[in-house]
Backbone as CSV, one residue per row, in Angstrom:
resi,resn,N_x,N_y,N_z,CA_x,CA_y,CA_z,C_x,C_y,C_z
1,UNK,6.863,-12.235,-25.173,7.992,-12.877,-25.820,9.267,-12.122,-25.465
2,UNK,10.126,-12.697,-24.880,11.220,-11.816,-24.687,12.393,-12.179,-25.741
3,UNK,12.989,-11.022,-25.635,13.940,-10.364,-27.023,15.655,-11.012,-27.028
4,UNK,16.024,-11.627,-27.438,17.345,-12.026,-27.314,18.074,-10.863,-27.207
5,UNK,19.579,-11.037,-26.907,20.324,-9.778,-26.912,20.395,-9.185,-28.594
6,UNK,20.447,-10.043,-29.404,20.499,-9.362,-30.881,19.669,-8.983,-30.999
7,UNK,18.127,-9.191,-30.641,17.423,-8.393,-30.850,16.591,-7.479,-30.287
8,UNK,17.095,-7.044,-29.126,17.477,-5.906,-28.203,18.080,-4.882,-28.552
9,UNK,19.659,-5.790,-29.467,19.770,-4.285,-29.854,19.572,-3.933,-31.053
10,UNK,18.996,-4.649,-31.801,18.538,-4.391,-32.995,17.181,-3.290,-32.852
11,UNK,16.598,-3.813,-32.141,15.623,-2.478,-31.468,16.121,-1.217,-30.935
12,UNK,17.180,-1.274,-30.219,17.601,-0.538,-29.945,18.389,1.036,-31.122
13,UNK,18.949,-0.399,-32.099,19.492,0.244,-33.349,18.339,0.858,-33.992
14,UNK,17.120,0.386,-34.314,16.138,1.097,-34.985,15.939,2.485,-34.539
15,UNK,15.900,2.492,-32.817,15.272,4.032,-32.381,15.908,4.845,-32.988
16,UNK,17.454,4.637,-32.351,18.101,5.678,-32.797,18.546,6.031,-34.110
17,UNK,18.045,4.932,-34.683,17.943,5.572,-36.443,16.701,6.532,-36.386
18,UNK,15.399,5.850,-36.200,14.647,6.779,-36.148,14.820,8.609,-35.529
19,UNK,15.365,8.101,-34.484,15.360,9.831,-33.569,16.551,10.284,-34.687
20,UNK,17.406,9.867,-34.923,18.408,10.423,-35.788,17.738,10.893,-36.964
21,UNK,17.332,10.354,-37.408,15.992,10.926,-38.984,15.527,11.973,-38.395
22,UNK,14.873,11.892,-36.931,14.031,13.160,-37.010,14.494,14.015,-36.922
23,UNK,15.941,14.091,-36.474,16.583,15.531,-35.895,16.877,15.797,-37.686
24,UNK,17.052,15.376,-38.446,17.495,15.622,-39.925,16.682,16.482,-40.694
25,UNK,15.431,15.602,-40.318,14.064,16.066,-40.761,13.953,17.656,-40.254
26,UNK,14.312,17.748,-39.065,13.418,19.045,-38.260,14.317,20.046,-38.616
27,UNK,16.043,19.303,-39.092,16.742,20.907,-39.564,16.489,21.288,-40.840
28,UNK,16.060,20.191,-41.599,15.509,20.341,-42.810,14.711,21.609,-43.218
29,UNK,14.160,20.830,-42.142,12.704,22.014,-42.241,12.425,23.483,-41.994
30,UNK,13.367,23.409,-40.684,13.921,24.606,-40.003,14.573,25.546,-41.221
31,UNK,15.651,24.831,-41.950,16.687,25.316,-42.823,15.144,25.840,-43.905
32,UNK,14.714,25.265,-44.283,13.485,25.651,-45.917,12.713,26.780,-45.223
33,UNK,12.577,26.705,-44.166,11.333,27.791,-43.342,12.531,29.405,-43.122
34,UNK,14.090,28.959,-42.910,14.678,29.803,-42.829,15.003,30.777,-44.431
35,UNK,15.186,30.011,-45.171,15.267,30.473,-46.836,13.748,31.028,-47.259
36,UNK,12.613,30.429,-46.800,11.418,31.133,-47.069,11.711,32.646,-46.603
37,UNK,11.824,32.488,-45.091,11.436,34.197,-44.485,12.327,34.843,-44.905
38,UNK,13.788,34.530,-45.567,14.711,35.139,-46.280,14.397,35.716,-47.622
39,UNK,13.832,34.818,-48.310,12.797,35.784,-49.927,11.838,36.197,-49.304
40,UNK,11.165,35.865,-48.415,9.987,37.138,-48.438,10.503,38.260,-47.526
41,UNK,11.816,38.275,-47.060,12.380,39.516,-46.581,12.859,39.982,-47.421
42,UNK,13.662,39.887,-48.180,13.992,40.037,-49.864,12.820,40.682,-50.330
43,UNK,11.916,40.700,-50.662,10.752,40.788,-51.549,10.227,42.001,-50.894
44,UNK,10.607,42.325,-49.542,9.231,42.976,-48.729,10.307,44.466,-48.711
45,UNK,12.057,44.027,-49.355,12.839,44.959,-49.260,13.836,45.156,-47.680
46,UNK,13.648,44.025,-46.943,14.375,43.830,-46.007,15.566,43.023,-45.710
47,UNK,16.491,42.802,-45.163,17.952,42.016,-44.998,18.246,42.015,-43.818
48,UNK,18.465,40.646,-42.900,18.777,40.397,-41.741,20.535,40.148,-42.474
49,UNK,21.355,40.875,-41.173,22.941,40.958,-41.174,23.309,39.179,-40.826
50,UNK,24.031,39.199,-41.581,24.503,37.471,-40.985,25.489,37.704,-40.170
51,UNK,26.148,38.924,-39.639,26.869,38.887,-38.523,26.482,40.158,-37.687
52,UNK,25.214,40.385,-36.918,24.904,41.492,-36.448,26.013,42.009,-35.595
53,UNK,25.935,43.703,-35.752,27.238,43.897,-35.333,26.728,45.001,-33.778
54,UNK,27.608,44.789,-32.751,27.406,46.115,-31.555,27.455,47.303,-31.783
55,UNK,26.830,48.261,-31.123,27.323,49.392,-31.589,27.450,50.228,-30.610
56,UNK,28.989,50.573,-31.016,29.717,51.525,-29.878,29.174,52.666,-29.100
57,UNK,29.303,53.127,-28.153,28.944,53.908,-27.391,28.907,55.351,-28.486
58,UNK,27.795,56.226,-27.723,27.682,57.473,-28.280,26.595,58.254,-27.127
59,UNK,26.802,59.635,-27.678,25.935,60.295,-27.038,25.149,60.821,-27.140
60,UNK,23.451,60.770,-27.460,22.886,62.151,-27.807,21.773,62.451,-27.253
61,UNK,21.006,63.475,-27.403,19.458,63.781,-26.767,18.339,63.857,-27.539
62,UNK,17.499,63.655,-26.802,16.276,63.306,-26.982,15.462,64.330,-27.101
63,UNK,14.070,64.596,-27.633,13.495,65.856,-27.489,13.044,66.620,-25.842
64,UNK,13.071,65.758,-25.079,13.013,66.064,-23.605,14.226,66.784,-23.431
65,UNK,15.460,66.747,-23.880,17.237,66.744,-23.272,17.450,65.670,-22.737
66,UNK,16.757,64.931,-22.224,17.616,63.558,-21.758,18.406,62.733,-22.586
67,UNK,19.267,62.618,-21.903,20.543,61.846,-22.654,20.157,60.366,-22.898
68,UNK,20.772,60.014,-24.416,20.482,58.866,-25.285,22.014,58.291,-25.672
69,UNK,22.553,56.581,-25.090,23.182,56.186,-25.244,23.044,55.030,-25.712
70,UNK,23.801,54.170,-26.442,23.598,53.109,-27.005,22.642,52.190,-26.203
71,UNK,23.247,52.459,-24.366,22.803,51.344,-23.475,21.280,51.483,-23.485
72,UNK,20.292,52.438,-23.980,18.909,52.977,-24.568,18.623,51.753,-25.207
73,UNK,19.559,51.579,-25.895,18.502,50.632,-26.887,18.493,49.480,-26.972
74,UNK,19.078,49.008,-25.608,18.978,47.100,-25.033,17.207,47.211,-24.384
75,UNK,17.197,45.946,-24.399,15.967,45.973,-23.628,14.401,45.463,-24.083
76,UNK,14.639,45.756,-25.724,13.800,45.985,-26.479,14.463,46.152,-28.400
77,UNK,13.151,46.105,-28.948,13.599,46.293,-30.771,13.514,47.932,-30.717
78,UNK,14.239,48.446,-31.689,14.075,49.637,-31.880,14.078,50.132,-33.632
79,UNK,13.476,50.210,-33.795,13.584,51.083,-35.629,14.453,52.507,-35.822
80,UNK,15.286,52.878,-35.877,15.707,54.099,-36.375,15.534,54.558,-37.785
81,UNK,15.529,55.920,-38.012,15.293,56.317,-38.836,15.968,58.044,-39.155
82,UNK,17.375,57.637,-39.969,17.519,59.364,-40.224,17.063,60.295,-40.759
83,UNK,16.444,61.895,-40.468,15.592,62.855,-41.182,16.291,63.617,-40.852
84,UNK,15.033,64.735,-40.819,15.066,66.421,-40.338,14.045,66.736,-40.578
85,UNK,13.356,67.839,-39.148,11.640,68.514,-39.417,11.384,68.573,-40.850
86,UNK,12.457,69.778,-41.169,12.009,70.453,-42.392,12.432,69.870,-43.824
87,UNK,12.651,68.435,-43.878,12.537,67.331,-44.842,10.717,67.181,-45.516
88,UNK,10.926,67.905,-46.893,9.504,68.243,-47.668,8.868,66.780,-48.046
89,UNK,9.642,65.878,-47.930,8.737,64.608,-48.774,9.199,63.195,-48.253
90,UNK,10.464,62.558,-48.240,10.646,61.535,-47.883,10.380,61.261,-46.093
91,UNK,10.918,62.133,-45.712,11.093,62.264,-44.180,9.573,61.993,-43.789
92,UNK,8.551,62.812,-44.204,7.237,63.196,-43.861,6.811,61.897,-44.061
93,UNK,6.426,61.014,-45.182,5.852,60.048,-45.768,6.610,58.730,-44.979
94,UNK,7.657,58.878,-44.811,8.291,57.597,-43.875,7.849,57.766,-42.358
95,UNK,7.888,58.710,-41.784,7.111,58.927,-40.631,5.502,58.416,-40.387
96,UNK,4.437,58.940,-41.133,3.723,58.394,-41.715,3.232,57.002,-41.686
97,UNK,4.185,56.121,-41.984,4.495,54.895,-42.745,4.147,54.164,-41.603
98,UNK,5.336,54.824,-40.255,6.103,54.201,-39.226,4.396,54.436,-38.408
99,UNK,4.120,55.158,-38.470,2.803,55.584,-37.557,1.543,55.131,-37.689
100,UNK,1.237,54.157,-38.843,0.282,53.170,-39.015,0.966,51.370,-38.892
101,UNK,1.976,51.728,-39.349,2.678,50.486,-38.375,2.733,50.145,-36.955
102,UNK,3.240,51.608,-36.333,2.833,51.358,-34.752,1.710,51.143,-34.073
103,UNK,0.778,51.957,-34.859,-0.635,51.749,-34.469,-1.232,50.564,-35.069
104,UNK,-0.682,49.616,-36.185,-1.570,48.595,-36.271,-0.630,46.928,-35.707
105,UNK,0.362,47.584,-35.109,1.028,46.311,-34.452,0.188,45.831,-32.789
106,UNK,-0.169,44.605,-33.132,-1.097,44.080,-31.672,-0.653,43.411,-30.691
107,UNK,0.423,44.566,-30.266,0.777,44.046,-28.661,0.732,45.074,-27.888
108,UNK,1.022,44.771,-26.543,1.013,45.832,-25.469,2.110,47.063,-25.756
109,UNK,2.169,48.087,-25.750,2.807,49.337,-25.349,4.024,49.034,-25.107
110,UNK,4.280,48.373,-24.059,5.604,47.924,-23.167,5.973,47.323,-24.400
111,UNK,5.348,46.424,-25.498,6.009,45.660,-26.079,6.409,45.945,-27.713
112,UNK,6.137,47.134,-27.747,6.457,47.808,-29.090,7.448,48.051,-29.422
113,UNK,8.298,48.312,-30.260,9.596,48.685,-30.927,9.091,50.051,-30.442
114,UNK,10.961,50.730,-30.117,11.295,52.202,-29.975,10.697,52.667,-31.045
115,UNK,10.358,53.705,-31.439,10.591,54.407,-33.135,11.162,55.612,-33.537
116,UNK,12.423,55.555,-33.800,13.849,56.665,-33.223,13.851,57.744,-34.490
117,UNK,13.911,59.085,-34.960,14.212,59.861,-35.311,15.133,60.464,-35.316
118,UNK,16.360,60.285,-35.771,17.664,60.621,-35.938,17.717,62.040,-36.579
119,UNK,18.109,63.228,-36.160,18.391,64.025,-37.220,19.711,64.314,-37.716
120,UNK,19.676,64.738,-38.860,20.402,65.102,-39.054,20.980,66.299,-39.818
121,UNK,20.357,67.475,-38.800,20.175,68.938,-39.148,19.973,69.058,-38.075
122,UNK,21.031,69.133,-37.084,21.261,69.525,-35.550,21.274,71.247,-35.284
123,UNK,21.243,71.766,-36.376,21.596,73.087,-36.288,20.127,74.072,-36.507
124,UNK,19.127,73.187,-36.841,17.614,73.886,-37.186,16.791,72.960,-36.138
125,UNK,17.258,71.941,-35.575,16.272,70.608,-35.138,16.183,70.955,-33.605
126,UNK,15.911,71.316,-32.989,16.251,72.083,-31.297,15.142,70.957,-31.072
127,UNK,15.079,70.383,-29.712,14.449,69.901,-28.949,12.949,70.267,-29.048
128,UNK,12.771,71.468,-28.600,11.373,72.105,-28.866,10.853,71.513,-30.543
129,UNK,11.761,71.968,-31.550,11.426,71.752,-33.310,10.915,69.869,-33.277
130,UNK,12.049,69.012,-32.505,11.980,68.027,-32.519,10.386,67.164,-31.717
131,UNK,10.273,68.156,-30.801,8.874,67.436,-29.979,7.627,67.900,-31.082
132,UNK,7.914,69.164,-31.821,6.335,69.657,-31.991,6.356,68.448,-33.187
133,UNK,7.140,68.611,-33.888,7.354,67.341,-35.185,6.600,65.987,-34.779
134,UNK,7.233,65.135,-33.759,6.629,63.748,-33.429,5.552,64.083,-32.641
135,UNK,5.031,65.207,-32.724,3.443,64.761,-32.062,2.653,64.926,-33.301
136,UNK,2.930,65.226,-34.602,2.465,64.985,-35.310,2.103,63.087,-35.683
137,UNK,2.707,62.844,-35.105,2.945,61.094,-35.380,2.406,60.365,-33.930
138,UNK,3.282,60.585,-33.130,3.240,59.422,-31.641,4.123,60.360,-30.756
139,UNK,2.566,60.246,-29.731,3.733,60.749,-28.478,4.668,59.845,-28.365
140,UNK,5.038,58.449,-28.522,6.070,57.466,-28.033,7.168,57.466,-28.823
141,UNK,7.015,58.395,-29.748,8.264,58.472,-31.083,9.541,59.236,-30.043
142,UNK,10.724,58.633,-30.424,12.156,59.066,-29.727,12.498,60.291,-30.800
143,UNK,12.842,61.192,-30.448,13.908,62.549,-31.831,15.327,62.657,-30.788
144,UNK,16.065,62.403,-31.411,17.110,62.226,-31.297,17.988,63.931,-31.966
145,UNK,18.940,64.429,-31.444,20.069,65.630,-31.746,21.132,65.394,-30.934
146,UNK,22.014,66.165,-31.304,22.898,66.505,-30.716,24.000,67.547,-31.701
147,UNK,25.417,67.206,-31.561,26.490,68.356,-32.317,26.693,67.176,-33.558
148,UNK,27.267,67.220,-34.660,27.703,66.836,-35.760,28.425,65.535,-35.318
149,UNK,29.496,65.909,-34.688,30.393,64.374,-34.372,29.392,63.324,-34.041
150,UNK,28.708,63.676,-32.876,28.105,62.574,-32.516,26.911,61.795,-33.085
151,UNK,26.460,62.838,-33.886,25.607,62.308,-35.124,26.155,61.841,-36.226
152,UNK,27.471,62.012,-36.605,28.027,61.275,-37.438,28.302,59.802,-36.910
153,UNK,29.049,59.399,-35.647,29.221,58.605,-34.993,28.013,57.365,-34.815
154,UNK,27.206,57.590,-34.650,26.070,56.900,-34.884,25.438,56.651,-36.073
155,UNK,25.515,57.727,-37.344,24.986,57.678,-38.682,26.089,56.443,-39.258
156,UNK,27.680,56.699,-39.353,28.543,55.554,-39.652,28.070,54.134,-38.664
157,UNK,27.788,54.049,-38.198,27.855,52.856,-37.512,26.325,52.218,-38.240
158,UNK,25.555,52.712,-38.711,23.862,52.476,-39.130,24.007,52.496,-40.701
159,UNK,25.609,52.372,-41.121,25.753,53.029,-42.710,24.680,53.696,-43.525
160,UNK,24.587,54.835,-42.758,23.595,56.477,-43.382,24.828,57.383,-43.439
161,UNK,24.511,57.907,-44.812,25.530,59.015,-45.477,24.105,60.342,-45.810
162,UNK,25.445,61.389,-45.550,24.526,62.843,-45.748,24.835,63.562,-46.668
163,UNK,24.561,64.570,-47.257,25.574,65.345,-47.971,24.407,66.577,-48.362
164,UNK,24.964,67.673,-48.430,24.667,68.846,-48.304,23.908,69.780,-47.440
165,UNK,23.691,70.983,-47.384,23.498,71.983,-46.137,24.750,72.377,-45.497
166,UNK,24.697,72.664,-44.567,25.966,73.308,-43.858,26.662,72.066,-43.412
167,UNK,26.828,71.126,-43.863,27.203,70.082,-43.172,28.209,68.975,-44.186
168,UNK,27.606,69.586,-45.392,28.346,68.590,-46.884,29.232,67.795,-46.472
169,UNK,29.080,67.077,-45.803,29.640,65.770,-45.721,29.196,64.173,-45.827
170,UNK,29.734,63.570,-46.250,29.321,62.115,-46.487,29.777,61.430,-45.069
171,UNK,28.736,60.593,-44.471,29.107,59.583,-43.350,28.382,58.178,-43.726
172,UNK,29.179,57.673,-43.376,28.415,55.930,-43.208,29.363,55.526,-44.216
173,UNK,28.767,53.919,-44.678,29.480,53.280,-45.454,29.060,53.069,-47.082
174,UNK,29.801,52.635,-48.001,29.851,52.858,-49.134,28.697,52.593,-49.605
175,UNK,28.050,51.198,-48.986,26.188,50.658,-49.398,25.335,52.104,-49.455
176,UNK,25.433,52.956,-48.602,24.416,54.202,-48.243,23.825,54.247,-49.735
177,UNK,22.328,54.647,-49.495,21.846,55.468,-51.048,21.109,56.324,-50.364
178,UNK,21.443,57.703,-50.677,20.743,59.080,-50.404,19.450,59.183,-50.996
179,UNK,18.453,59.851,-50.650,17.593,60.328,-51.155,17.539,61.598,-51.404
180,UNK,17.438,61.869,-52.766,18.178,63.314,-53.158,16.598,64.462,-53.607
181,UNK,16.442,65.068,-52.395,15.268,65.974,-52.980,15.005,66.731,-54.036
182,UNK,13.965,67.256,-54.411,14.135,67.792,-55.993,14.747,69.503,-55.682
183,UNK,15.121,70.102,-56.756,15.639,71.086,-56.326,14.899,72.653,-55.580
184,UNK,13.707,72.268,-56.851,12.341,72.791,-56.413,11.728,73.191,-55.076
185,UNK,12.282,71.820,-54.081,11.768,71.866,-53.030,11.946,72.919,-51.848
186,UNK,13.046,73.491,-52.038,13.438,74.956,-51.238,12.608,75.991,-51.697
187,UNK,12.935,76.859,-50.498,12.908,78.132,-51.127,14.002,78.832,-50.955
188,UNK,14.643,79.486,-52.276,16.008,80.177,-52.126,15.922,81.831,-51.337
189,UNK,16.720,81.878,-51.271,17.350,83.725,-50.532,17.275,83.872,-48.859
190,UNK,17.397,82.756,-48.459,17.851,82.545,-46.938,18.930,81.668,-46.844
191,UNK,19.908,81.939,-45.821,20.792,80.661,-45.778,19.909,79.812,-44.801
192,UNK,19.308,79.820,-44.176,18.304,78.892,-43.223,17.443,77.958,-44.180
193,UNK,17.633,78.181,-45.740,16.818,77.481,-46.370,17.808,76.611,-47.201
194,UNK,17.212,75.405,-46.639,18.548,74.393,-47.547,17.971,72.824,-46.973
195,UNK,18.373,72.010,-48.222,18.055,70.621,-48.003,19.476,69.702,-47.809
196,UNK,19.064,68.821,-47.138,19.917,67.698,-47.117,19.539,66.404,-47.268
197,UNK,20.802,66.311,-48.436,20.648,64.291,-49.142,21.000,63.212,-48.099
198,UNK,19.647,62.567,-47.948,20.351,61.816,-47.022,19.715,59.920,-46.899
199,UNK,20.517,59.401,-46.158,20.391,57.997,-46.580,18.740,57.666,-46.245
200,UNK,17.646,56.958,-46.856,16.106,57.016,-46.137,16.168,55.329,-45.720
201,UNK,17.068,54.746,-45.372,16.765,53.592,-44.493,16.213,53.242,-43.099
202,UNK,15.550,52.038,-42.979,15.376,52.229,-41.505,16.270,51.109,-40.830
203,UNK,17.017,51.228,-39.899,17.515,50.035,-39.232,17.012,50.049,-38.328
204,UNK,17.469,48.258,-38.113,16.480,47.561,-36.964,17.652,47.453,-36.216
205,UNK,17.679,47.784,-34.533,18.514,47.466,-33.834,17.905,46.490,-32.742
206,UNK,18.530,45.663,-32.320,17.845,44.473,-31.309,17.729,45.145,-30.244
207,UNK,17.213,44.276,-29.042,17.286,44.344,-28.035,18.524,43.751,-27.083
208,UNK,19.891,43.681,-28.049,20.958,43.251,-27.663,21.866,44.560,-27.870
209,UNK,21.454,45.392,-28.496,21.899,46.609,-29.069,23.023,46.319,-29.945
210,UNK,22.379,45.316,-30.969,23.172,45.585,-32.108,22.395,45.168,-33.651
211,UNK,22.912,46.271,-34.618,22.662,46.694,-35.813,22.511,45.219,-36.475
212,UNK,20.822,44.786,-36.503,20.470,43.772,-36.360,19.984,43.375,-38.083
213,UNK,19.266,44.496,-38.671,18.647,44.367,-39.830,18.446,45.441,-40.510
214,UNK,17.805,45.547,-41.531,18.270,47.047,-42.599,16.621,46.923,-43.180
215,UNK,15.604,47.808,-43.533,14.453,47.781,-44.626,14.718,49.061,-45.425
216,UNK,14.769,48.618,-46.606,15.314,49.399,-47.597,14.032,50.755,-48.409
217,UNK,13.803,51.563,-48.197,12.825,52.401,-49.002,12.470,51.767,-50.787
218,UNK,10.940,51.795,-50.834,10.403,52.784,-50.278,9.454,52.278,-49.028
219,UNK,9.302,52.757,-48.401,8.738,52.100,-46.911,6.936,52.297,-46.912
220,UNK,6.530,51.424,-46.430,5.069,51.041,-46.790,4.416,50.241,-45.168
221,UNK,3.252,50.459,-44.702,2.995,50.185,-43.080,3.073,48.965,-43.290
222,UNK,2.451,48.388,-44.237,2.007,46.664,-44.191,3.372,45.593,-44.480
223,UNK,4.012,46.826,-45.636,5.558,46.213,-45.444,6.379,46.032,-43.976
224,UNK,6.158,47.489,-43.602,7.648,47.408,-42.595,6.642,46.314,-41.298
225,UNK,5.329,46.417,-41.408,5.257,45.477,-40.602,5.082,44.000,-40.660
226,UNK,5.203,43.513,-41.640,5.719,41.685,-42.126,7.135,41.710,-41.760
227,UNK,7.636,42.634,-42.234,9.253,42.620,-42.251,9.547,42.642,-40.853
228,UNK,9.114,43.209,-39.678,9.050,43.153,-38.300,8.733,41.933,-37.779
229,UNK,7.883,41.118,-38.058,7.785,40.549,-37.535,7.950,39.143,-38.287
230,UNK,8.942,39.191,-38.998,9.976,38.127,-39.711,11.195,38.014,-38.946
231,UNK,11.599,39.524,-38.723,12.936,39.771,-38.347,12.967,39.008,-36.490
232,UNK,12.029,39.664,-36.295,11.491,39.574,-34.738,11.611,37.923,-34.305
233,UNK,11.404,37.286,-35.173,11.069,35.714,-34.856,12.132,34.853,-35.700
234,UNK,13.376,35.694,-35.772,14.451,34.968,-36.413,15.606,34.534,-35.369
């Protein structure tokens, strides 16, 4: 039976109602699936940035001495994380955390997130202090040092604030929450003996190298790894 012109395009008018519905439908859906992984990032203690931001050049080293620049951390996801060796409890237990996460994430090697160690006690943390530390964890773990500026420079940009030791200063931005050790935890009558408050977040930096997502303590393997791979597929 062939179709008059009215109703040619009356057929015609139907499709594209139809295809028009579906594209409605599919952002619909898209949009509810996007608000889901948003509460259960919420829930799991994680926050994707709604405007991920670059982050400026800097300089620092690695426990080898090889030099570590922002351009490091294209390529791939990377987790950072600010400490120091001789951090008695949070530092230790977030490491930890990160190290049954790495080991129970199921992809290839090549395809793992960095897992960066920031210190921030450049003045006790020597390269050597920094390697014997992450072999407690993963040979593949990054430790990161350098002089104060440039660890500040990178701590502001990751909004991580520090404060006390030879260093009493606050860096990052106003959000920071320190983790403040108990006082107990020293031992006094050395100046070599001293703690520092410092922010226990981990940020997620992309493989675009920029300050992509935030997981908030207290950090847990099964957590940070849902939260990975929420963030990962956003």
């Amino acid at each position: 039976m062939k179709l008059t012109r009215r109703g040619k395009s009356a057929v015609i008018a139907f499709v594209l109602f139809d295809l028009a519905l579906a594209v409605i439908l599919l952002d619909l859906f898209q949009l509810s699936a996007s608000r889901e992984a948003e509460l259960e990032l919420r829930e799991l203690g994680a926050t994707i940035y709604p405007e991920p931001r670059p982050l400026s050049d800097f300089e620092l080293r690695d426990q080898f001495g090889n030099s570590f620049t922002a351009n490091d951390f294209l390529g791939g996801w990377n987790l950072v994380f600010f400490g120091f060796t001789s951090c008695p409890d949070i530092c230790p237990l977030t490491m930890a955390e990160l190290k049954q996460f790495y080991r129970a994430l199921e992809v290839s090697e090549t395809d793992k997130p960095r897992i960066i160690l920031v210190t921030v006690d450049p003045a006790r943390d020597t390269p050597e202090a920094m390697a014997n530390y992450l072999d407690n964890y993963n040979e593949n773990f990054i430790g990161l040092s350098g002089d104060v500026d440039s660890i500040s420079n990178l701590a502001t940009q990751l909004y991580v604030a520090q404060s006390g030791g030879p260093y009493d200063e606050a860096a990052g931005a106003e959000t920071a929450e320190l983790h403040n050790h108990t006082e107990d935890s020293s031992t006094p009558g050395s100046t070599s003996d001293y703690l520092i408050n410092h922010s226990a977040h981990i940020s997620v930096i992309s493989p675009q190298g920029e300050n992509f997502a935030v997981m908030r303590p207290p950090h847990r393997d099964q957590d940070i790894l849902k939260a990975f791979q929420l963030i990962t597929k956003h």
